[in-house]
Structure formats: structure tokens, C-alpha cells
N, CA, C and O atoms as CSV, one atom per row, in Angstrom:
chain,resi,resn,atom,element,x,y,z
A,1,UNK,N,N,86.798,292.879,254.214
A,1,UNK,CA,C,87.033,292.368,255.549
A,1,UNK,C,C,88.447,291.810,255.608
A,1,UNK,O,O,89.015,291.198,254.703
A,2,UNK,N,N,88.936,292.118,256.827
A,2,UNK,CA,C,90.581,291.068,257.022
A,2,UNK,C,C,90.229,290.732,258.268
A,2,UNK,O,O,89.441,290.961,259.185
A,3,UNK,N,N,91.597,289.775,257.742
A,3,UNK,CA,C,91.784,289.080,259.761
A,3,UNK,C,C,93.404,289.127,260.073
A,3,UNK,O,O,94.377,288.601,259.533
A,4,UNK,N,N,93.256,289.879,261.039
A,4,UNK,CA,C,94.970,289.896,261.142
A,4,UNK,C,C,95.564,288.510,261.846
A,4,UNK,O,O,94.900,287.583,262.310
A,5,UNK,N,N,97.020,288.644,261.789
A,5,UNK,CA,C,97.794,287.501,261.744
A,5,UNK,C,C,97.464,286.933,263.436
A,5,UNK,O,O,97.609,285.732,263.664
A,6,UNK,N,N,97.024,287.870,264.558
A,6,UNK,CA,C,96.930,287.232,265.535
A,6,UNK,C,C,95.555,286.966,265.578
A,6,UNK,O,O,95.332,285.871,266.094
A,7,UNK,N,N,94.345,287.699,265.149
A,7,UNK,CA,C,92.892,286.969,264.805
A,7,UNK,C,C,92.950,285.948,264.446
A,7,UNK,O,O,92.082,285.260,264.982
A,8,UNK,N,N,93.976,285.046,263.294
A,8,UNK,CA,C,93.902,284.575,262.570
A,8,UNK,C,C,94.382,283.104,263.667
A,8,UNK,O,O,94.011,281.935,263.558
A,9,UNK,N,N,95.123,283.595,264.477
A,9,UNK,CA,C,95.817,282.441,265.681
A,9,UNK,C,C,94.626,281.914,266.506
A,9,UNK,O,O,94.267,280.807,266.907
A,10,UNK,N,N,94.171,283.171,266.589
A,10,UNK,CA,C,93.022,282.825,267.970
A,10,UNK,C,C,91.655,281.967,267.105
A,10,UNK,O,O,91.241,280.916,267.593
A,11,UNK,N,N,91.180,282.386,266.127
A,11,UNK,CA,C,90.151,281.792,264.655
A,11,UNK,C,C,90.936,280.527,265.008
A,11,UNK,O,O,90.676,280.042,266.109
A,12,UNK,N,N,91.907,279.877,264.213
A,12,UNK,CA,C,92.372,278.881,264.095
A,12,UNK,C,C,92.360,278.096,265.368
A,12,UNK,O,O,91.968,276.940,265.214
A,13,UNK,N,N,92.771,278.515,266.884
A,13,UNK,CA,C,92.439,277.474,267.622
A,13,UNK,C,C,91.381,277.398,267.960
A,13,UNK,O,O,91.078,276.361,268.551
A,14,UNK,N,N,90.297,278.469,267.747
A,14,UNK,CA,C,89.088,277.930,268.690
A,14,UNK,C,C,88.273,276.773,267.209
A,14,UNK,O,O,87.552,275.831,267.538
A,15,UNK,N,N,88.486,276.998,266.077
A,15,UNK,CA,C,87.672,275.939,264.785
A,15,UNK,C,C,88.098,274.837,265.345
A,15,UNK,O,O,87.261,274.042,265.770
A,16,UNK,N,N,89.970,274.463,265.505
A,16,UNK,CA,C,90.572,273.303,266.154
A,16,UNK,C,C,89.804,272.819,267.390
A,16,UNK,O,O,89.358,271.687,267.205
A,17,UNK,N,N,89.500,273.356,268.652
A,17,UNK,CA,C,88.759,273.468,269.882
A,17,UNK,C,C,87.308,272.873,269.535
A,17,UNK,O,O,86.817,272.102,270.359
A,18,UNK,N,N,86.528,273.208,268.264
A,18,UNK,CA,C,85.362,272.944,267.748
A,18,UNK,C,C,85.251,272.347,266.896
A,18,UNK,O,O,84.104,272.263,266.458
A,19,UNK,N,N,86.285,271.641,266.216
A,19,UNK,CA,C,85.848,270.879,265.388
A,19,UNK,C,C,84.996,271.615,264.017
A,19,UNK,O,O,84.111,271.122,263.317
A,20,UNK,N,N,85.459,272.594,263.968
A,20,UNK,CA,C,85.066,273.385,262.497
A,20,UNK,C,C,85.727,273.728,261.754
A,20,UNK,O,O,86.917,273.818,262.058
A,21,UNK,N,N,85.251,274.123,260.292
A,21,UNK,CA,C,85.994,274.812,259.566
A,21,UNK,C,C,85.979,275.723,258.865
A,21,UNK,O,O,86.531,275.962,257.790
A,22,UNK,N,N,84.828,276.660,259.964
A,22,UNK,CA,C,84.373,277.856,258.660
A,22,UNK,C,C,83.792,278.611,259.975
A,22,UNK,O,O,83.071,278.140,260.855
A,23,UNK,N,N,84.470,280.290,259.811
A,23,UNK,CA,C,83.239,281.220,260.621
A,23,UNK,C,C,82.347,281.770,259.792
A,23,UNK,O,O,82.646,281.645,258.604
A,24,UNK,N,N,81.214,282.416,260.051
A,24,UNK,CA,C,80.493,282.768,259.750
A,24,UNK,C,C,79.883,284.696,260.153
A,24,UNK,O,O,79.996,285.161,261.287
A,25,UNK,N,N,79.498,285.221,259.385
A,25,UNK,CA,C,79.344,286.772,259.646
A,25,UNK,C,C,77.700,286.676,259.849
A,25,UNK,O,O,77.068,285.827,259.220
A,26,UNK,N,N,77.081,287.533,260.705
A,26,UNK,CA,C,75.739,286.904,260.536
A,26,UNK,C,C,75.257,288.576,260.940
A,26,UNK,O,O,75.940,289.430,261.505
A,27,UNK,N,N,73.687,288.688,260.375
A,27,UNK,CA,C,72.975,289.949,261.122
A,27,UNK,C,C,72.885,289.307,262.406
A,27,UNK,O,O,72.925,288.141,262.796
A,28,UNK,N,N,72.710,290.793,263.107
A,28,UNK,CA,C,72.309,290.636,264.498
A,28,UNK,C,C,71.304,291.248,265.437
A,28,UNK,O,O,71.097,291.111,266.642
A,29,UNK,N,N,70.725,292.000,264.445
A,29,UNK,CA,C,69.920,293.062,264.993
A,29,UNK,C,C,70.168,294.278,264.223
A,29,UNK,O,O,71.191,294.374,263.545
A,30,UNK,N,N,69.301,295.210,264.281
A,30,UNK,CA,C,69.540,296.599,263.661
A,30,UNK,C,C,70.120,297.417,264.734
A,30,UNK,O,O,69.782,297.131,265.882
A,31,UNK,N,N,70.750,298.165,264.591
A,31,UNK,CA,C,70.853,299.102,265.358
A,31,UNK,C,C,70.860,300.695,265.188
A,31,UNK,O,O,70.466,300.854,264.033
A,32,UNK,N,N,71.118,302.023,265.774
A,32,UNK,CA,C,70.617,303.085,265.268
A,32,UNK,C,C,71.781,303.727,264.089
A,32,UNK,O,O,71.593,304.703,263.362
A,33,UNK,N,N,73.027,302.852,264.155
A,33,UNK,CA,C,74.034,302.965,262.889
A,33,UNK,C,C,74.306,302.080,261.886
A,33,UNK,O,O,75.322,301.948,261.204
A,34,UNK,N,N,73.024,301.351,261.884
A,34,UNK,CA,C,72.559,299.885,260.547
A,34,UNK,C,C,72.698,298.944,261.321
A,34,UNK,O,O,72.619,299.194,262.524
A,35,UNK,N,N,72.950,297.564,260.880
A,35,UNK,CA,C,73.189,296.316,261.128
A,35,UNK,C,C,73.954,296.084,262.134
A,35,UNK,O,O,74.643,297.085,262.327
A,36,UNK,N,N,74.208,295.171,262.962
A,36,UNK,CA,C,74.666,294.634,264.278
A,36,UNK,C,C,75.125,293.575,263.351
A,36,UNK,O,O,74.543,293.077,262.387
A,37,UNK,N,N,76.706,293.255,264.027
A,37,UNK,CA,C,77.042,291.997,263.351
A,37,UNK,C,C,77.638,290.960,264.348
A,37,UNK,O,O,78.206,291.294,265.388
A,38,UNK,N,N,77.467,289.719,263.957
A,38,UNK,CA,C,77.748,288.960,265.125
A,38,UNK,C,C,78.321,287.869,264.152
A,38,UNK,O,O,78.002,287.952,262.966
A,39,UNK,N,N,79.428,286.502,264.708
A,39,UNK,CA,C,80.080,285.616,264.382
A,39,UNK,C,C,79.233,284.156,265.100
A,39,UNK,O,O,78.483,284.144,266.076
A,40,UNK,N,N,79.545,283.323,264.471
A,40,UNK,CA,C,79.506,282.129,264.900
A,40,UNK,C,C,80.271,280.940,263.941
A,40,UNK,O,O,80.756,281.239,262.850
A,41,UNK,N,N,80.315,279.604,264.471
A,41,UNK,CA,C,80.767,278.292,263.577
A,41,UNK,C,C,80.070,278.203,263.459
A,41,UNK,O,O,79.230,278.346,264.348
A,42,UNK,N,N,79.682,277.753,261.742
A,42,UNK,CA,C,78.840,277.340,260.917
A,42,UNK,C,C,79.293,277.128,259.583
A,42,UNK,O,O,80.166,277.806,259.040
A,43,UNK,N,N,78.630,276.090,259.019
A,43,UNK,CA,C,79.013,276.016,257.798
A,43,UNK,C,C,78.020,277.374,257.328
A,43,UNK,O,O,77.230,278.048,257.991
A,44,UNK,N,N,78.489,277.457,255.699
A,44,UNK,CA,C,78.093,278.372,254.870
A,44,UNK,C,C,76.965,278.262,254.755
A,44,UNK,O,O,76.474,277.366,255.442
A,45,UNK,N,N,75.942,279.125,253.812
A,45,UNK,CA,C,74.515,278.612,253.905
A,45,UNK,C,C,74.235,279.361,252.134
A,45,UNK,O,O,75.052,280.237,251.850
A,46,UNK,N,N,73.552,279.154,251.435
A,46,UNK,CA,C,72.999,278.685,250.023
A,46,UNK,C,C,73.523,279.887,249.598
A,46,UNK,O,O,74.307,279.957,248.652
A,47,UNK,N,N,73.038,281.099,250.405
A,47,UNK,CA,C,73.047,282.494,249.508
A,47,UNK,C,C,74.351,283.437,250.216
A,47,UNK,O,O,74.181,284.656,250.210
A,48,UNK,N,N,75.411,282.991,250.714
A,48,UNK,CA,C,75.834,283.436,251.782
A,48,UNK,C,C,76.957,283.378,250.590
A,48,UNK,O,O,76.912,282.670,249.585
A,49,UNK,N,N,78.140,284.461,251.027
A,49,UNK,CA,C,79.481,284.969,250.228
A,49,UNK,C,C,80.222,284.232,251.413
A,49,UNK,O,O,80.088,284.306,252.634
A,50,UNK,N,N,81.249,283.319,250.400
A,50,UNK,CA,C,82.410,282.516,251.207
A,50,UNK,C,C,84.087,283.080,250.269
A,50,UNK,O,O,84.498,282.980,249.113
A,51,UNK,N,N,84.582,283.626,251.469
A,51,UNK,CA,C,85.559,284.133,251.144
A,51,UNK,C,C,86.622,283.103,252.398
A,51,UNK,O,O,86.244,282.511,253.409
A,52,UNK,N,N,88.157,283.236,251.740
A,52,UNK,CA,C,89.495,282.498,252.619
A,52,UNK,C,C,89.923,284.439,252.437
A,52,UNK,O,O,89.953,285.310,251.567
A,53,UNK,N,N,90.152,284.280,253.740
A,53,UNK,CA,C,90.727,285.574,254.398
A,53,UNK,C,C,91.801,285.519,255.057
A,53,UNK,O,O,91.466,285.290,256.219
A,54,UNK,N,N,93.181,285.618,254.968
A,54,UNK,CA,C,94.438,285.072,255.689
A,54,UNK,C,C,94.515,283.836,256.334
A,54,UNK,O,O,94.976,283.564,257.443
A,55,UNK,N,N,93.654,282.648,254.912
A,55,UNK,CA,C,93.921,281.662,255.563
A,55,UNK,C,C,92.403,280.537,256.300
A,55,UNK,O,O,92.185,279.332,256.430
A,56,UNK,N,N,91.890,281.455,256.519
A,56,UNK,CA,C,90.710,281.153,257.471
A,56,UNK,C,C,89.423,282.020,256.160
A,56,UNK,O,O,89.430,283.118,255.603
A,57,UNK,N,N,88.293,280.609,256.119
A,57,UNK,CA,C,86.803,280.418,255.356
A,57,UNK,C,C,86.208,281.259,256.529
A,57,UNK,O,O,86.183,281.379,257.754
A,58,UNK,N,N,85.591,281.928,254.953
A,58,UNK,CA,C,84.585,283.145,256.095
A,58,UNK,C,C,83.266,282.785,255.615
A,58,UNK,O,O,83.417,282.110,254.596
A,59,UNK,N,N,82.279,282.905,255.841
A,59,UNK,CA,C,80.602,283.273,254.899
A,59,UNK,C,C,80.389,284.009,255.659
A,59,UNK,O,O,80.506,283.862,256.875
A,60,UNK,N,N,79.945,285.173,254.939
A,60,UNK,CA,C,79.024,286.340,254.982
A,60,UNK,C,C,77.608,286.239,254.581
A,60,UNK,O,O,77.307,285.964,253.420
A,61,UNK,N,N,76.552,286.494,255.682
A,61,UNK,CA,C,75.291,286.532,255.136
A,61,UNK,C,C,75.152,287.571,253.788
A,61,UNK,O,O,75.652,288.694,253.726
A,62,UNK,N,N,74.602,287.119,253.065
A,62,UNK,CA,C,74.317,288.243,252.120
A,62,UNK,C,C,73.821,289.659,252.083
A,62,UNK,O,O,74.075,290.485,251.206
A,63,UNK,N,N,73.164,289.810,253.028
A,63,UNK,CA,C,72.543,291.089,253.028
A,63,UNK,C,C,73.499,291.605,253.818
A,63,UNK,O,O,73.474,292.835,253.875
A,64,UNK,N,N,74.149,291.187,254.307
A,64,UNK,CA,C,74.991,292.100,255.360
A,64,UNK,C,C,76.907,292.437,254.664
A,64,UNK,O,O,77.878,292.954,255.218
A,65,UNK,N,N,76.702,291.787,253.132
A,65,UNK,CA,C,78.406,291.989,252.644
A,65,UNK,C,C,78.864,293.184,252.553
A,65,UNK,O,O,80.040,293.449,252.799
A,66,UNK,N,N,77.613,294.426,252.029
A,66,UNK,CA,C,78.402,295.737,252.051
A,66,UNK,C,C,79.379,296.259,253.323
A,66,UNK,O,O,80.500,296.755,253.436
A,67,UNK,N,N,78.055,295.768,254.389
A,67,UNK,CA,C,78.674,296.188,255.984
A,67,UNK,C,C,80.083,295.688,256.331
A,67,UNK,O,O,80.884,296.238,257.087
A,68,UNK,N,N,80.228,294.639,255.700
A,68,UNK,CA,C,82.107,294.133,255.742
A,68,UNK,C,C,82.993,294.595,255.465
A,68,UNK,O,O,84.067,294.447,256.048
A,69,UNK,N,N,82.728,295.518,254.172
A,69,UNK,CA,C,84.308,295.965,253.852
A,69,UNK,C,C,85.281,296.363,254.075
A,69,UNK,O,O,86.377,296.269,253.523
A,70,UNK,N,N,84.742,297.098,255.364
A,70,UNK,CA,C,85.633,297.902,255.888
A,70,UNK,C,C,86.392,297.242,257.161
A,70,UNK,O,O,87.574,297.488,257.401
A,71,UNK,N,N,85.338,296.103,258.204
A,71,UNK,CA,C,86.085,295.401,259.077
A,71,UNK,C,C,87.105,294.530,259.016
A,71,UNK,O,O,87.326,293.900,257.982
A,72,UNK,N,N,87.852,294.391,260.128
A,72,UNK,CA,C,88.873,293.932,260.668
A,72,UNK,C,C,88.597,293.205,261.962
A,72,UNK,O,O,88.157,293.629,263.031
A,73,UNK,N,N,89.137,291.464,261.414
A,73,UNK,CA,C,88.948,290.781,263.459
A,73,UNK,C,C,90.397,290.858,263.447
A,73,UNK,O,O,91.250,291.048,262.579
A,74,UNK,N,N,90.392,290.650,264.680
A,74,UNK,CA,C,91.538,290.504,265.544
A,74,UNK,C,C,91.819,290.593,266.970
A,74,UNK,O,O,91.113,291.273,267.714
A,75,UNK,N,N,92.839,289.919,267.381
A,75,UNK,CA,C,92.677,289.667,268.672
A,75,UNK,C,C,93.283,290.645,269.643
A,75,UNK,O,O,94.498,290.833,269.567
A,76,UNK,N,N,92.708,291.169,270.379
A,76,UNK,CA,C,93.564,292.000,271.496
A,76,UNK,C,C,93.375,292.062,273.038
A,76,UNK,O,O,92.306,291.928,273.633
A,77,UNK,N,N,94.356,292.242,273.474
A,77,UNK,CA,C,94.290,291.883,274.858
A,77,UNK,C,C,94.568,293.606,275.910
A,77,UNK,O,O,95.499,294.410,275.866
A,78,UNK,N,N,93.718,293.593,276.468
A,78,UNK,CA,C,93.349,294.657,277.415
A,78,UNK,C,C,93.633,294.795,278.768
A,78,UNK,O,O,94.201,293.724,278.983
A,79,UNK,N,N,93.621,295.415,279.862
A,79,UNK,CA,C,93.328,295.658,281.119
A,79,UNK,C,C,92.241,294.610,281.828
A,79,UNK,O,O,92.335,294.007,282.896
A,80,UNK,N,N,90.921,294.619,280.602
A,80,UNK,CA,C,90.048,293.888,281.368
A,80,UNK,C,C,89.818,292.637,280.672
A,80,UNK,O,O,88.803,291.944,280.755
A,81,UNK,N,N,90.819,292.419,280.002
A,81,UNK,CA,C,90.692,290.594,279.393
A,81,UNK,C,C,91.398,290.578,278.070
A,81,UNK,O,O,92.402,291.281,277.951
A,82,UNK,N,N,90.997,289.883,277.108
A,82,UNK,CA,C,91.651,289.450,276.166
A,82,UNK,C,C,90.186,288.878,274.991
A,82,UNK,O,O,89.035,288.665,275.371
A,83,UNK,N,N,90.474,288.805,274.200
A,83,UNK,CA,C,89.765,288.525,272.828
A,83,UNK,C,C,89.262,289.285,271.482
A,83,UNK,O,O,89.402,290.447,271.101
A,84,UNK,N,N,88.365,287.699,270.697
A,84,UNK,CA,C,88.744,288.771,269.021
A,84,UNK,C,C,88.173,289.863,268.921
A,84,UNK,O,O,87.213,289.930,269.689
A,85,UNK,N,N,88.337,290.803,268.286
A,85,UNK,CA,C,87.440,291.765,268.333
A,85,UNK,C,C,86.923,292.392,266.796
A,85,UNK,O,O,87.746,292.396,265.881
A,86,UNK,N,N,85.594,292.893,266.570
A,86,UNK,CA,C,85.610,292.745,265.303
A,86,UNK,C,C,85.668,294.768,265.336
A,86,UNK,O,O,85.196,295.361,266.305
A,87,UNK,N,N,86.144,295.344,264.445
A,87,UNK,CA,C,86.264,296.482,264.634
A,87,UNK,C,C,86.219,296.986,262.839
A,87,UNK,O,O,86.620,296.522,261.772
A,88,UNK,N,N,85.567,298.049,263.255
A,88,UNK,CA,C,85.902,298.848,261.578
A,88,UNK,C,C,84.733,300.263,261.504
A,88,UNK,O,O,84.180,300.706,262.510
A,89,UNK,N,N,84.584,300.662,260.486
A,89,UNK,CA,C,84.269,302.307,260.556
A,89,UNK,C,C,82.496,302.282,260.727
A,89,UNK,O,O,81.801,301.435,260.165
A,90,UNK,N,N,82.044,303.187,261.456
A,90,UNK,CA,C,80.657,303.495,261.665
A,90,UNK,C,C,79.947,304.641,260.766
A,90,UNK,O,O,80.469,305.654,260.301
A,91,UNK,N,N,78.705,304.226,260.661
A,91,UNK,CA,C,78.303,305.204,260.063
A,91,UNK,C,C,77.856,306.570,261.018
A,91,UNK,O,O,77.599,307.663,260.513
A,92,UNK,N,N,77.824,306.354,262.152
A,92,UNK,CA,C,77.468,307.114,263.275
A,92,UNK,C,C,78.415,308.894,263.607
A,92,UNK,O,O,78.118,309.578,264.587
């Protein structure tokens, strides 16, 4: 997993904004190309992989670390708004 240098801007103010210091990778559901992944603030949790990724504490649920390797957050801004986005290869 990475976080690029402007993910890493937008991560950093919203923990500041919240009073945190750690995101979190979480399942989210299955879906018909594996796992659904979703973010939140949270601290780490017992069985969970904590990695510093440009800077910024990550935990990864465990069952879901293979599904990481390949993603990338980061922030980008569009036509129809702006924010992080988590992006990386499908099995689909």
C-alpha cells in the first residue's frame, strides 16, 4: 500500500481536524471481485498490521493485508468534487 504526497496532506489534516492518529483499512463487505475496503479513524486493534506509510500510521485488518498491496490513497480533484481516493488493481 502507499499514500502519495498529496493523500498524505489531505490524511494529515483531517487526523489534525479529529484529533487522531492512526487510519485504519477495514473489510467492508464482499463483493463479486473479493473484499470491499473501507477507511476510518481508529486506533489499531490486537491482530491488525500497523504500518507508517509516507509518514502517516496505517492498521490493516488482518484478513484483508493481501488485498493492500497493490493500493494507493490519494487525493484527487475532479469535475464533480475533490477527495481521497483509494485506488489499485482488480481482480475483475
Amino acid at each position: 500500500m502507499q499514500i502519495t504526497d498529496a493523500g498524505k496532506t489531505f490524511i494529515e489534516d483531517v487526523l489534525k481536524q479529529n484529533n487522531a492518529n492512526c487510519i485504519r483499512v477495514v473489510f467492508a463487505g464482499q463483493g463479486c471481485c473479493g473484499p470491499k475496503l473501507g477507511l476510518s479513524l481508529d486506533e489499531p486493534h490486537d491482530d491488525d498490521v500497523v504500518q507508517i506509510l509516507n509518514g502517516i500510521k496505517v492498521s490493516i485488518e488482518n484478513r484483508i493485508v493481501p488485498h493492500t498491496t497493490s493500493l494507493t490513497l490519494d487525493f484527487r480533484t475532479t469535475e464533480v468534487g475533490s477527495g481521497l481516493v483509494m485506488a489499485g488493481q482488480s481482480n475483475c
